[in-house]
N, CA, C and O atoms as a GROMACS GRO file, in nm:
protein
  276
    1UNK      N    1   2.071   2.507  -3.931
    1UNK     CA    2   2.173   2.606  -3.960
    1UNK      C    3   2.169   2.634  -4.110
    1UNK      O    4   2.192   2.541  -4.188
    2UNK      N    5   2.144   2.746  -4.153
    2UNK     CA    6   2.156   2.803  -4.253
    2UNK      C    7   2.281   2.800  -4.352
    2UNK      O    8   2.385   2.763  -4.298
    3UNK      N    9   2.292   2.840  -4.528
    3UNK     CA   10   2.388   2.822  -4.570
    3UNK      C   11   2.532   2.908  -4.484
    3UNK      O   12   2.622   2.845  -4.428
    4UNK      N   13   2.528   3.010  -4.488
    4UNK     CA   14   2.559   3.154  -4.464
    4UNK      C   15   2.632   3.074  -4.328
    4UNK      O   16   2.745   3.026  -4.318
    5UNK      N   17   2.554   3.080  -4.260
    5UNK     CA   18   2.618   2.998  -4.112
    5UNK      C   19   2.707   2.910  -4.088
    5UNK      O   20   2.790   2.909  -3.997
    6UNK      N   21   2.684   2.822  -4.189
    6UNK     CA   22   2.737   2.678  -4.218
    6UNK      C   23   2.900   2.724  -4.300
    6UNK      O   24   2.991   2.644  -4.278
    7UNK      N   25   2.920   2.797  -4.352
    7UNK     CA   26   3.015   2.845  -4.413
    7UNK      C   27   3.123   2.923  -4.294
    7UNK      O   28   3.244   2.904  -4.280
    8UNK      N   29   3.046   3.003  -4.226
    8UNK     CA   30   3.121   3.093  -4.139
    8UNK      C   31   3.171   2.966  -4.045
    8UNK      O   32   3.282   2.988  -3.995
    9UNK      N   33   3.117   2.844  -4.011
    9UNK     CA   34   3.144   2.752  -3.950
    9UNK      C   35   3.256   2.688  -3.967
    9UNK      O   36   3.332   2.654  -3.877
   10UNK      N   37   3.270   2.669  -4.086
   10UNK     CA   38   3.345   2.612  -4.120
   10UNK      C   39   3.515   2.728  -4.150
   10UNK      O   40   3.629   2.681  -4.146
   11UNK      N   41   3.490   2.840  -4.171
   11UNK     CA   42   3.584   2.947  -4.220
   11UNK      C   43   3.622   2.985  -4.096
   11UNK      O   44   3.717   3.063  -4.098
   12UNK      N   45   3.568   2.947  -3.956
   12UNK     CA   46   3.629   2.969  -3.850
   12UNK      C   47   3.762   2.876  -3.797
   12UNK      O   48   3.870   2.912  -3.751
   13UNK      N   49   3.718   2.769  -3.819
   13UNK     CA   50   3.768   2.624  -3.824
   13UNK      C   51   3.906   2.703  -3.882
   13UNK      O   52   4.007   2.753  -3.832
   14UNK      N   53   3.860   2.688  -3.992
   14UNK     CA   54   3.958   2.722  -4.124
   14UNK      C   55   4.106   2.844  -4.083
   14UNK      O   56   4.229   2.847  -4.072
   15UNK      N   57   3.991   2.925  -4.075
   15UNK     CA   58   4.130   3.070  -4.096
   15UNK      C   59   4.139   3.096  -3.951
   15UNK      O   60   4.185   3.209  -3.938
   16UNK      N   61   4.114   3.037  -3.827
   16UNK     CA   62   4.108   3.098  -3.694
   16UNK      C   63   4.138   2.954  -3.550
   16UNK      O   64   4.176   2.952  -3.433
   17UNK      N   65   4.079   2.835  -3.676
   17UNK     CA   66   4.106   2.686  -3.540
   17UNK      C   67   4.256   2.635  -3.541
   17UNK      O   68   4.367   2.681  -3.571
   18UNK      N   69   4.209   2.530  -3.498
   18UNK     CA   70   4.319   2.416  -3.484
   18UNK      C   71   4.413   2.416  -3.695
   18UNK      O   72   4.532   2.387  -3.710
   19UNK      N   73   4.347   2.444  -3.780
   19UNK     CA   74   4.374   2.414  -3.879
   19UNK      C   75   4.456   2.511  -3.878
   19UNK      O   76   4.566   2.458  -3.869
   20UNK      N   77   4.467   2.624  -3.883
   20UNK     CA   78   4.547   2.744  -3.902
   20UNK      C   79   4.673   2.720  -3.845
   20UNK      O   80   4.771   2.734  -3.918
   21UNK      N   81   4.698   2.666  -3.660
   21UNK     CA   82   4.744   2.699  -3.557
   21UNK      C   83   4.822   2.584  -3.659
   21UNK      O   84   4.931   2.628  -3.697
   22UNK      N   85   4.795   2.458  -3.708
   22UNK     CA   86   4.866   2.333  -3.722
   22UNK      C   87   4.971   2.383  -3.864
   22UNK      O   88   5.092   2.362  -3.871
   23UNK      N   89   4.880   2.455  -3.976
   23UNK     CA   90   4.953   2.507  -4.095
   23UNK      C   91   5.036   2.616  -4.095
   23UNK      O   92   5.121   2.644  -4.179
   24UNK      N   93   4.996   2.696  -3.964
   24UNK     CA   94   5.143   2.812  -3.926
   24UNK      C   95   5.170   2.743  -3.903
   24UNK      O   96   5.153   2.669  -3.999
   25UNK      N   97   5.240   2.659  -3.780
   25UNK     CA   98   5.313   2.563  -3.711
   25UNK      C   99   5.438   2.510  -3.827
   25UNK      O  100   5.558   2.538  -3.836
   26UNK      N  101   5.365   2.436  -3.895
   26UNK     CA  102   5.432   2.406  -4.055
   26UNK      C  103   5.504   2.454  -4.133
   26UNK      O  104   5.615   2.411  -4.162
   27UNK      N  105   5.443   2.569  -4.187
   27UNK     CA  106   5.555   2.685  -4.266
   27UNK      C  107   5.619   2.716  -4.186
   27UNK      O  108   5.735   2.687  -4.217
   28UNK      N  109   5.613   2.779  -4.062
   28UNK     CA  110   5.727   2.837  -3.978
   28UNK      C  111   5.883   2.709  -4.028
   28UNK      O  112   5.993   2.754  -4.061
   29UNK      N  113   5.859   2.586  -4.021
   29UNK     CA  114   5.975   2.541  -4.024
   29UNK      C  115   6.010   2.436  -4.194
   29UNK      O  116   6.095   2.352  -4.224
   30UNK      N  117   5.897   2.496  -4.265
   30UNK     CA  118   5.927   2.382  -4.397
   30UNK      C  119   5.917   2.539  -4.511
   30UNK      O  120   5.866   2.650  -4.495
   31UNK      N  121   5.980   2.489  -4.603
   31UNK     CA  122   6.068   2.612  -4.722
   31UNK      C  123   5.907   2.550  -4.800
   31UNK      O  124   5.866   2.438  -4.828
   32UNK      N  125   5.861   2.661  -4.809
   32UNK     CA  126   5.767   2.656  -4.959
   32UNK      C  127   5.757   2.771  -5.082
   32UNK      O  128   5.802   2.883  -5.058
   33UNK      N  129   5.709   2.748  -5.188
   33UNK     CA  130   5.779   2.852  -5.266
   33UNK      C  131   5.660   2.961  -5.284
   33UNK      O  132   5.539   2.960  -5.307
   34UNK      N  133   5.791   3.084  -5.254
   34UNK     CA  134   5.662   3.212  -5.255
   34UNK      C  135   5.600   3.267  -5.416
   34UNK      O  136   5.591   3.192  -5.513
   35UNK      N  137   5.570   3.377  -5.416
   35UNK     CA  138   5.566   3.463  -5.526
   35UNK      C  139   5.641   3.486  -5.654
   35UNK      O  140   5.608   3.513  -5.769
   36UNK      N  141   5.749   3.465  -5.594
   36UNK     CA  142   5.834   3.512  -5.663
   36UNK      C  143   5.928   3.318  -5.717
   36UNK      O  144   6.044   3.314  -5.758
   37UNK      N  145   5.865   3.226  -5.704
   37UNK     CA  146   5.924   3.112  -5.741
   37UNK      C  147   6.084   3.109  -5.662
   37UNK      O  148   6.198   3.092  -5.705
   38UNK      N  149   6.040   3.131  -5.552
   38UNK     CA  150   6.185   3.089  -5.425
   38UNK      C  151   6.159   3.012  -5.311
   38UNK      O  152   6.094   3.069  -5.224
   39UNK      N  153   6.188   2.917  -5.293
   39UNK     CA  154   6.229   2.860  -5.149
   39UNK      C  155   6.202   2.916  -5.018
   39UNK      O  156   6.302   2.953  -4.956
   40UNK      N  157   6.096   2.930  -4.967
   40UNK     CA  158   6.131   3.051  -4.831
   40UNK      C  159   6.078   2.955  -4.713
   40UNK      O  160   6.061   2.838  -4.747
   41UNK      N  161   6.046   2.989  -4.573
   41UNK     CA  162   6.022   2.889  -4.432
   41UNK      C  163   5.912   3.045  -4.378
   41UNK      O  164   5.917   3.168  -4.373
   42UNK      N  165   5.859   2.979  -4.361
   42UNK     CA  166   5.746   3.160  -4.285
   42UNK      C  167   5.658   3.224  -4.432
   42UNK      O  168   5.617   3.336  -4.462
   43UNK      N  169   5.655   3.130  -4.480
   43UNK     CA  170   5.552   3.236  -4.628
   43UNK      C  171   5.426   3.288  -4.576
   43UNK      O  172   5.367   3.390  -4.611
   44UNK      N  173   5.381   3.174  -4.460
   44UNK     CA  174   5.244   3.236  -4.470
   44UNK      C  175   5.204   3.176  -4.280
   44UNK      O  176   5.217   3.060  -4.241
   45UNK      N  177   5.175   3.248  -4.227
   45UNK     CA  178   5.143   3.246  -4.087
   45UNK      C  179   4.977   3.198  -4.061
   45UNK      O  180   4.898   3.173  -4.152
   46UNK      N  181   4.937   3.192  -3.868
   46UNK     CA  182   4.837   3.173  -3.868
   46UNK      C  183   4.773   3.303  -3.845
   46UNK      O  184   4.651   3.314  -3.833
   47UNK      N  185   4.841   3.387  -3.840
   47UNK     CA  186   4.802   3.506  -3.812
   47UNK      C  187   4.756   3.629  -3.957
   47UNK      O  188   4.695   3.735  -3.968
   48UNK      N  189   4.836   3.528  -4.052
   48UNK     CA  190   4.782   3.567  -4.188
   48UNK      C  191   4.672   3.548  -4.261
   48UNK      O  192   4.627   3.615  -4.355
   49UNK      N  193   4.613   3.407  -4.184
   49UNK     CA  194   4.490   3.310  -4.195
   49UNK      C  195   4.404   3.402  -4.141
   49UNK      O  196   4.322   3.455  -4.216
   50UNK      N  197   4.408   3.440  -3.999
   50UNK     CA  198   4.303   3.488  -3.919
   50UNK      C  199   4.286   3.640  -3.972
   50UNK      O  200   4.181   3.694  -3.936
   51UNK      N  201   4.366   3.711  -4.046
   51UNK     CA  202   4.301   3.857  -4.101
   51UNK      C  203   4.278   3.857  -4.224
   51UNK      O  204   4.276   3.957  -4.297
   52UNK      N  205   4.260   3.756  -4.253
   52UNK     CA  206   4.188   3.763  -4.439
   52UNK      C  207   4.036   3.685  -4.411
   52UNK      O  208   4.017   3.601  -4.324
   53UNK      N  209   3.939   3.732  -4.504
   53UNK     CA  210   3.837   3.683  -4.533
   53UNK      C  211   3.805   3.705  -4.653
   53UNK      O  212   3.820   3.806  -4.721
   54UNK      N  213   3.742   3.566  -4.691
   54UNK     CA  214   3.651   3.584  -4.853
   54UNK      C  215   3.558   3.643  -4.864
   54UNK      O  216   3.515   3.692  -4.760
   55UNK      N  217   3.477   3.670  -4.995
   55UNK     CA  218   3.358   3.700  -4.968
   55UNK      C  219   3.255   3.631  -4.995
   55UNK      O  220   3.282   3.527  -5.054
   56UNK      N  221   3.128   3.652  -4.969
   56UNK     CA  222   3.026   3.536  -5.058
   56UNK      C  223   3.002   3.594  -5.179
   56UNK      O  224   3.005   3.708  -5.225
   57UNK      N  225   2.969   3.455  -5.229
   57UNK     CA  226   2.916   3.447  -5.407
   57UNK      C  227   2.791   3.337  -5.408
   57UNK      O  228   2.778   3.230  -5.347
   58UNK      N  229   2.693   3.413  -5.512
   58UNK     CA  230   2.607   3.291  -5.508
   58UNK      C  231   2.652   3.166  -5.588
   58UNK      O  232   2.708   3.157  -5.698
   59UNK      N  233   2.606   3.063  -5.492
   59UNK     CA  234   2.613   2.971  -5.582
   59UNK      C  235   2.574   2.926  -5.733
   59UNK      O  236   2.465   2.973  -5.767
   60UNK      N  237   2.631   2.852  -5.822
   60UNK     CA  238   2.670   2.851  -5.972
   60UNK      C  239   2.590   2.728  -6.033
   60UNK      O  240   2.604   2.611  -5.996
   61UNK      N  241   2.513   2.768  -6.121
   61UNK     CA  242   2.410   2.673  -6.157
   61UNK      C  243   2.416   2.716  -6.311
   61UNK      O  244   2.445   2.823  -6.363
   62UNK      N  245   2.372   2.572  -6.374
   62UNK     CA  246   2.319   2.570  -6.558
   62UNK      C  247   2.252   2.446  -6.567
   62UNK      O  248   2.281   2.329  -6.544
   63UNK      N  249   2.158   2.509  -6.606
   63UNK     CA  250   2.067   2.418  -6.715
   63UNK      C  251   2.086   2.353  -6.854
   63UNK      O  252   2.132   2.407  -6.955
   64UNK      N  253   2.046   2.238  -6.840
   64UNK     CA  254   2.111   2.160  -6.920
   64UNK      C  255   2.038   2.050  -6.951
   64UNK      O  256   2.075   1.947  -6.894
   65UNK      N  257   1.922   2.039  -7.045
   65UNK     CA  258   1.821   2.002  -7.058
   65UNK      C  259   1.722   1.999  -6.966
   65UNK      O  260   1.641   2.089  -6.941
   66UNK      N  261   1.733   1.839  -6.892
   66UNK     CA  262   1.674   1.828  -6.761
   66UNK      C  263   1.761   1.857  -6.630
   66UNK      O  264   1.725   1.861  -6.512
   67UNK      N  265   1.873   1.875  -6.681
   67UNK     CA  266   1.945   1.884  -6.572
   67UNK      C  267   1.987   2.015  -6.490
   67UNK      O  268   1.940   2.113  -6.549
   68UNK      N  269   2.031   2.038  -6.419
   68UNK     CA  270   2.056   2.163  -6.360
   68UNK      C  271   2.197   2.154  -6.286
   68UNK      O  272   2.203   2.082  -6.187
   69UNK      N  273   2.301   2.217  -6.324
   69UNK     CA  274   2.450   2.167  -6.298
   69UNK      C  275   2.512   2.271  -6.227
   69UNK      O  276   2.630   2.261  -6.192
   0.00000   0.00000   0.00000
């Protein structure tokens, strides 16, 4: 499995599995603070998870004598 793959693998998990379903679950009933530095319960859904996506970037490298960081 490729990088590219391995990512979407994991970003499924992420913004669409069990992880999402468990962290809506959560906010729905615990106050976390929004935007605006307030207290709120519902800031952020799983359904908010599942319509956002990142984008890719290549990965970040420097040289540094022998090294490559």
């Amino acid at each position: 499995m490729g990088r590219e793959a391995q990512i979407d693998a994991a970003r499924d998990c992420f913004y669409r599995g069990f992880f999402a379903a468990a962290l809506g679950a959560y906010l729905e009933t615990t106050a976390a603070m929004d935007a605006y530095g307030e207290r709120r319960k519902g800031v952020l859904s799983a359904d908010d998870l599942a319509t956002w996506s990142a984008s890719y970037e290549a990965p970040l490298s420097y040289d540094y004598g022998d090294w490559r960081l």
